[in-house]
C-alpha positions as CSV (number, residue, x, y, z in Angstrom):
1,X,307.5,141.3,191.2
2,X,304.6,138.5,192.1
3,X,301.7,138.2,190.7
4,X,299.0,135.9,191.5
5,X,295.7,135.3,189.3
6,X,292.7,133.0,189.3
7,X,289.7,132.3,186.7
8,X,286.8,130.4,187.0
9,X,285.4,127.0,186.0
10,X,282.0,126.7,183.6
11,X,279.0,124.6,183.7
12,X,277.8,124.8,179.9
13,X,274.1,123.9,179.8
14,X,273.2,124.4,176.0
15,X,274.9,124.7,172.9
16,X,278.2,123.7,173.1
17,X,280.5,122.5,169.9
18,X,278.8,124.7,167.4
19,X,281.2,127.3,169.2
20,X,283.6,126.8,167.2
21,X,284.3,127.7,164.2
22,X,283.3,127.8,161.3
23,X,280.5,125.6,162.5
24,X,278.1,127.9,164.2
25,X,278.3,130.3,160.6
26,X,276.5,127.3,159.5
27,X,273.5,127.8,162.3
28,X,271.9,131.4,162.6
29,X,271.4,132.3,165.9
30,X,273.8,129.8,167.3
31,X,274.8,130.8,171.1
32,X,275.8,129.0,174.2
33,X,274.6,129.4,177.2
34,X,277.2,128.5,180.3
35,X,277.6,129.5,184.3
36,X,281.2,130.3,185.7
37,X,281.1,128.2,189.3
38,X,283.5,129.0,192.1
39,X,286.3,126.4,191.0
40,X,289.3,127.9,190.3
41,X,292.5,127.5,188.1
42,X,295.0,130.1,189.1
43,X,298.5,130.9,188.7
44,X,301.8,132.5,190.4
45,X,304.1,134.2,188.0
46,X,307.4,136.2,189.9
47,X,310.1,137.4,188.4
48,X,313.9,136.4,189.1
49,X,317.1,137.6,189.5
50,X,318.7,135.5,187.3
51,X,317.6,134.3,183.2
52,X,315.8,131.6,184.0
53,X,312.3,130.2,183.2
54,X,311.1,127.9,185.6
55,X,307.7,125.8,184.8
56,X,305.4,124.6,187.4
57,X,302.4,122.2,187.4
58,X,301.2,121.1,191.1
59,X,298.7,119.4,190.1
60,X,300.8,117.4,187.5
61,X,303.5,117.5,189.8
62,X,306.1,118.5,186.8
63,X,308.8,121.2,187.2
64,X,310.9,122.2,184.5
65,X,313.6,124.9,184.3
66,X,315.5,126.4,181.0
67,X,318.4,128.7,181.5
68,X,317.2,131.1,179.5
69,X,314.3,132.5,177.4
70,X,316.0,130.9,174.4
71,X,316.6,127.8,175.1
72,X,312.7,127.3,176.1
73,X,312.4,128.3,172.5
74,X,314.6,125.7,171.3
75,X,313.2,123.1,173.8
76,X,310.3,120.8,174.0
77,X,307.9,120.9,177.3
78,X,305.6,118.9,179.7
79,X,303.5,121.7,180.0
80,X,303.2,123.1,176.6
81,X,300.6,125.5,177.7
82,X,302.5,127.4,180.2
83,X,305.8,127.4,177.5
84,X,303.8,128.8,174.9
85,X,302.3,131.7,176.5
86,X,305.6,132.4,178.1
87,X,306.6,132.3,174.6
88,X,304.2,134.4,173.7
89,X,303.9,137.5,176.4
90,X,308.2,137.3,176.0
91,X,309.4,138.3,179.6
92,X,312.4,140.4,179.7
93,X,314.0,138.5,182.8
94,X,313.8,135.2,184.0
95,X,310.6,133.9,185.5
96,X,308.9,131.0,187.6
97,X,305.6,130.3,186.3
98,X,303.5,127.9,189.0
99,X,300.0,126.7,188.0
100,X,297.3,125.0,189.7
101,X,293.6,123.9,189.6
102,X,290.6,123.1,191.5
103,X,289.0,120.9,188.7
104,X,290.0,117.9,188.1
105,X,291.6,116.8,185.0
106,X,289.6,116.3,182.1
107,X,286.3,117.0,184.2
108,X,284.9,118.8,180.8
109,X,284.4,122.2,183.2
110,X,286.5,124.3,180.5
111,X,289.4,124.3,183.8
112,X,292.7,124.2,180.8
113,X,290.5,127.6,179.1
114,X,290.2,128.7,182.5
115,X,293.9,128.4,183.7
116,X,294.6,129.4,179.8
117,X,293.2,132.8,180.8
118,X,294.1,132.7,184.2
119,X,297.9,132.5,183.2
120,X,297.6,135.4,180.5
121,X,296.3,137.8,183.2
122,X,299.4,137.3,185.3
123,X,301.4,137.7,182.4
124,X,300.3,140.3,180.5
125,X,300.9,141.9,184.1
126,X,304.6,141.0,184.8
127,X,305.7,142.1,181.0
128,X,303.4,145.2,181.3
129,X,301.4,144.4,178.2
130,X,297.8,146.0,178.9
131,X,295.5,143.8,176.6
132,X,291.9,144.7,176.1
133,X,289.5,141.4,177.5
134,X,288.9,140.9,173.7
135,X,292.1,140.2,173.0
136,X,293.2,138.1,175.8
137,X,290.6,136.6,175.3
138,X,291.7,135.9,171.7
139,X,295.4,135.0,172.9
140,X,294.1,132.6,175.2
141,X,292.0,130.5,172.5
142,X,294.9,130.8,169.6
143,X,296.9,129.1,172.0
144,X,295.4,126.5,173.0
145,X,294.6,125.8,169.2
146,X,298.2,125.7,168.9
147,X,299.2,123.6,172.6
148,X,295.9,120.7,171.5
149,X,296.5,120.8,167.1
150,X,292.4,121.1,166.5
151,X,290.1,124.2,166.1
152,X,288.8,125.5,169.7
153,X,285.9,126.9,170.7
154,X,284.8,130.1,172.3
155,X,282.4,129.6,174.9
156,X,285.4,128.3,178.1
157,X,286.7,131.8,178.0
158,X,284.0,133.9,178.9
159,X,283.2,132.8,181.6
160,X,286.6,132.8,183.0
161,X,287.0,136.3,181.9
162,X,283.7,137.7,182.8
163,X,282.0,135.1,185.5
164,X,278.4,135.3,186.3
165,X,275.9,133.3,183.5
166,X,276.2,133.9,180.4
167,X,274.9,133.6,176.7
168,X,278.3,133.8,174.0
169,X,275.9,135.0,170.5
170,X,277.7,133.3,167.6
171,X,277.5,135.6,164.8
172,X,278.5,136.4,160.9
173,X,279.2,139.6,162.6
174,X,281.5,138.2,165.6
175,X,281.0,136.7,168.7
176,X,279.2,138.6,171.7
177,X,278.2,137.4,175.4
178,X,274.8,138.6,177.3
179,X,275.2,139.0,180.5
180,X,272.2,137.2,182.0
181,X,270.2,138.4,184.5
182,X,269.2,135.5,186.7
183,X,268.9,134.9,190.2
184,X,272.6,133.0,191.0
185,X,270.4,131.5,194.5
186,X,268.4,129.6,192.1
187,X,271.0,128.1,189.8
188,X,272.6,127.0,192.9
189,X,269.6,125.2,194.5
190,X,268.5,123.5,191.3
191,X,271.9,121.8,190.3
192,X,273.8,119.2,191.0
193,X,277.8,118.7,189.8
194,X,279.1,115.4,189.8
195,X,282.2,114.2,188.7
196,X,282.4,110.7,187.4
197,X,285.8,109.6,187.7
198,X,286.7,109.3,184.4
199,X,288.4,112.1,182.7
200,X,287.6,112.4,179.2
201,X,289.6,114.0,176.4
202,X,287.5,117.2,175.0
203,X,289.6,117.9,171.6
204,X,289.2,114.5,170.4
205,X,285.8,113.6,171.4
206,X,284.6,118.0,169.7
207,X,286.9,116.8,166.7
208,X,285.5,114.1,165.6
209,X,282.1,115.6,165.5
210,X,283.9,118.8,164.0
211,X,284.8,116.9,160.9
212,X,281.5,114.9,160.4
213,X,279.7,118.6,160.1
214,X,282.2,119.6,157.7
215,X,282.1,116.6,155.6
216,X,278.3,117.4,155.2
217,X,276.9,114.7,157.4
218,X,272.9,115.0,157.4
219,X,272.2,113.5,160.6
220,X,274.9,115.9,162.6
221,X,273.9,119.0,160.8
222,X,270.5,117.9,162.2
223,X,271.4,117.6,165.2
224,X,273.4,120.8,165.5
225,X,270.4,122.7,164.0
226,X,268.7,121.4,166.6
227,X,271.0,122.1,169.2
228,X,270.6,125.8,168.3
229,X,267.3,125.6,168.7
230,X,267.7,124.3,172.4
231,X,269.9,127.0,173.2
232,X,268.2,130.3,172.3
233,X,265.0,128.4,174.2
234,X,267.1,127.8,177.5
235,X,268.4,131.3,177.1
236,X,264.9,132.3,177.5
237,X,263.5,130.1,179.7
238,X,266.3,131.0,182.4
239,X,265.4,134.5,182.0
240,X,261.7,133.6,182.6
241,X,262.8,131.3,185.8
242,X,261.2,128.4,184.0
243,X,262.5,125.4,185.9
244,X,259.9,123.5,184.2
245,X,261.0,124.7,180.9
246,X,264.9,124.5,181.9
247,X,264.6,120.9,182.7
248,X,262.4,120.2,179.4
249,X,265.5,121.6,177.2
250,X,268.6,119.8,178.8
251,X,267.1,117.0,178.4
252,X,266.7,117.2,174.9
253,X,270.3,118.9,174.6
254,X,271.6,115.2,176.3
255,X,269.1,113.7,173.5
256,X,270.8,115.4,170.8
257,X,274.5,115.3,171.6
258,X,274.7,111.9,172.4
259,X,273.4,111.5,168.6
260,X,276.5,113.2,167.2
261,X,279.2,110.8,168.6
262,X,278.2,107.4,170.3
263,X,281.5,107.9,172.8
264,X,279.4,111.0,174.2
265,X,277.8,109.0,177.2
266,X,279.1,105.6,179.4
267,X,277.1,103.2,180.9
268,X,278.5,104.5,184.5
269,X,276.5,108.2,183.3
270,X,273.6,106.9,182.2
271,X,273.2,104.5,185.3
272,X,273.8,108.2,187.6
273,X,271.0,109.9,185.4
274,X,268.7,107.0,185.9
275,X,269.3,106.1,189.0
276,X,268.8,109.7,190.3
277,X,265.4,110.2,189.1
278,X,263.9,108.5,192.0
279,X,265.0,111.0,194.2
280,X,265.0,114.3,192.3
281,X,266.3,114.3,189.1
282,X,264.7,116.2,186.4
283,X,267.7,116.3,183.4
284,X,271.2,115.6,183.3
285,X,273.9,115.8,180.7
286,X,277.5,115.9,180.5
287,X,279.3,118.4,180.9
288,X,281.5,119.5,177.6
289,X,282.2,117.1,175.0
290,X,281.5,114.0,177.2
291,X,282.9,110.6,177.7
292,X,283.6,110.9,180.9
293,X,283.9,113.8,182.8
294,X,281.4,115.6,184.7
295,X,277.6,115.7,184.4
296,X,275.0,118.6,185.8
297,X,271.7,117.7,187.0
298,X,268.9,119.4,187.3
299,X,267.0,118.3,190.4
300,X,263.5,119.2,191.8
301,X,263.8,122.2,194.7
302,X,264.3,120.5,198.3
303,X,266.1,117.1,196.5
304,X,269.8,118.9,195.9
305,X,271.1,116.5,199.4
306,X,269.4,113.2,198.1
307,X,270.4,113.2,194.8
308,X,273.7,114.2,195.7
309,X,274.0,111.6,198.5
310,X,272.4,109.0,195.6
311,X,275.5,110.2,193.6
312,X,278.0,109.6,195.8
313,X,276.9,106.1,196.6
314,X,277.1,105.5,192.7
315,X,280.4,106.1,192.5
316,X,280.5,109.9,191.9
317,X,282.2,112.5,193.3
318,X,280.0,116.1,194.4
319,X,281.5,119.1,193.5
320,X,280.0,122.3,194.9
321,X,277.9,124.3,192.6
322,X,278.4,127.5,193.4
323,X,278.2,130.5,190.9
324,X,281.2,132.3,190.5
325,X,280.4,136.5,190.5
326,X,283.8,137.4,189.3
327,X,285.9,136.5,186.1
328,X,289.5,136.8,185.9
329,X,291.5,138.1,189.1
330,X,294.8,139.5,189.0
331,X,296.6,140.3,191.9
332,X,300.0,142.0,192.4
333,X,302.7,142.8,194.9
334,X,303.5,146.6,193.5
335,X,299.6,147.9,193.5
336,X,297.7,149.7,195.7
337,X,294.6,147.7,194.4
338,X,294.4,143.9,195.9
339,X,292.5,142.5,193.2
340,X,292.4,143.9,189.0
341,X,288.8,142.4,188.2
342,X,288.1,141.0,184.7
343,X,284.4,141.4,185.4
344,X,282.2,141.7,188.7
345,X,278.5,140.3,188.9
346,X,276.5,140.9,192.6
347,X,273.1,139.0,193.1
């Protein structure tokens, strides 16, 4: 059997880091607000005639084969993803598990939540175990926790389950996405993606802050209470079509994270957002936990080429924002059906 699968990317626009918990208990009405765009992680999973498990990165260009489903249980990895959910979903025969992505590394786009869930939809296909979304979904993020050693966060895998835009409600009574109902044509014209080139590491940079809330710091709590705030207003003001309004509240998002941990922004992202005002630019922030990475901008209607041209002349590199309508894809060679959709949106 083959079986191929794909998941989508995210743009997160408000809210992040209070997704995970049990920070956002700490904020009523806490929620994110995020886009899945049409860059894809996606994997290949086919099953063998013989025991072994063969692991496959090409973008890390890594290959790794065990003789058997044991001894990758008694072994250490390169990929320590793709060994633990292979650990995990426990194949009955051997396997060769290949992986790739069209984010880059450490872009802050949620792409290792995206191929996370990616990879679970082939398996839980190949070892015929039918998971509800929910509880992939909840595979996926334990996981990770367990591949990275810190607490992760919710928001990465619902849009790679569900695509479309999104709001992920962060409850005492569990967490819940909103589909949002906006027009996918105007998202696109209105933002920019740029990546800078410098790939930042999202654990680290989500921990520290994690553990400055926790230890009661004042100024963070603040900040995050204020970050809620942001988010049930962008929420709304995307449902309203309030560019105005949209471009008011991610710049006050940037003004906010960039408070809780001074590694947040580089002088290379703040040149890009300054520097692209003159042509367009309304807001800007990083994208995910920041330090690198990529940054969204919100640009005036009819500016999307000049700023983007501005970009690439300061060093960045475009990437296409495009909204993604479907989550999770699963595709195999023994169905009738060509594609098992995790969740369709049409605009």
């Amino acid at each position: 059997m083959r079986v191929e699968s794909r998941a989508p990317a995210r743009v997160d626009l408000a809210g992040g880091t209070v997704d995970i918990w049990p920070l956002y208990l700490f904020h009523p009405g806490a929620q994110t607000v995020n886009i899945a765009i049409r860059n894809y992680a996606s994997s290949v999973v086919e099953t063998r005639s013989d025991r072994r498990i063969v692991l496959i990165s090409r973008d890390q260009k890594i290959q790794e084969t065990f003789e058997s489903f044991s001894d990758l249980a008694r072994g250490q990895s390169s990929l320590p993803l793709l060994r633990e959910l292979v650990l995990f979903f426990e194949p009955r025969r051997g396997v060769t598990v290949e992986t790739a992505s069209e984010v880059p590394a450490g872009a802050g786009l949620g792409g290792s939540s995206a191929l996370n869930i990616a990879l679970c939809g082939a398996l839980a296909r190949v070892t015929g175990k039918h998971y509800p979304r929910a509880q992939l979904l909840e595979i996926a993020k334990n996981v990770e926790a367990i591949v990275i050693q810190v607490p992760t966060g919710w928001q990465d895998y619902f849009p790679a389950l569900y695509g479309g835009a999104s709001a992920v409600h962060l409850g005492r009574d569990g967490v819940k996405r909103e589909k949002l109902q906006v027009s996918f044509a105007d998202l696109e014209e209105h933002f920019v993606l740029c990546y800078t080139g410098m790939p930042r590491d999202s654990a680290i940079n989500n921990w520290e802050v994690m553990k400055s809330h926790i230890d009661g710091d004042p100024k963070v709590r603040r900040n995050f209470n204020q970050i809620t705030a942001i988010a049930t207003r962008m929420r709304e003001a995307l449902l309203a079509h309030d560019w105005g309004d949209v471009a008011k509240l991610l710049a006050q998002e940037w003004i906010n994270r960039k408070r809780n941990f001074k590694g947040i922004s580089t002088p290379k992202i703040d040149r890009m957002i300054e520097q692209t005002k003159k042509h367009g630019t309304l807001a800007a922030k990083v994208c995910g936990a920041g330090g690198g990475g990529c940054v969204v901008f919100l640009v005036e209607a009819g500016t999307k080429p000049t700023v983007e041209s501005e970009l690439v002349r300061l060093g960045g590199q475009i990437i296409n924002f495009a909204v993604s309508r479907t989550g999770l894809e699963v595709r195999s060679d023994d169905s009738e059906s060509l594609w098992e959709t995790g969740g369709t949106e049409r605009r």
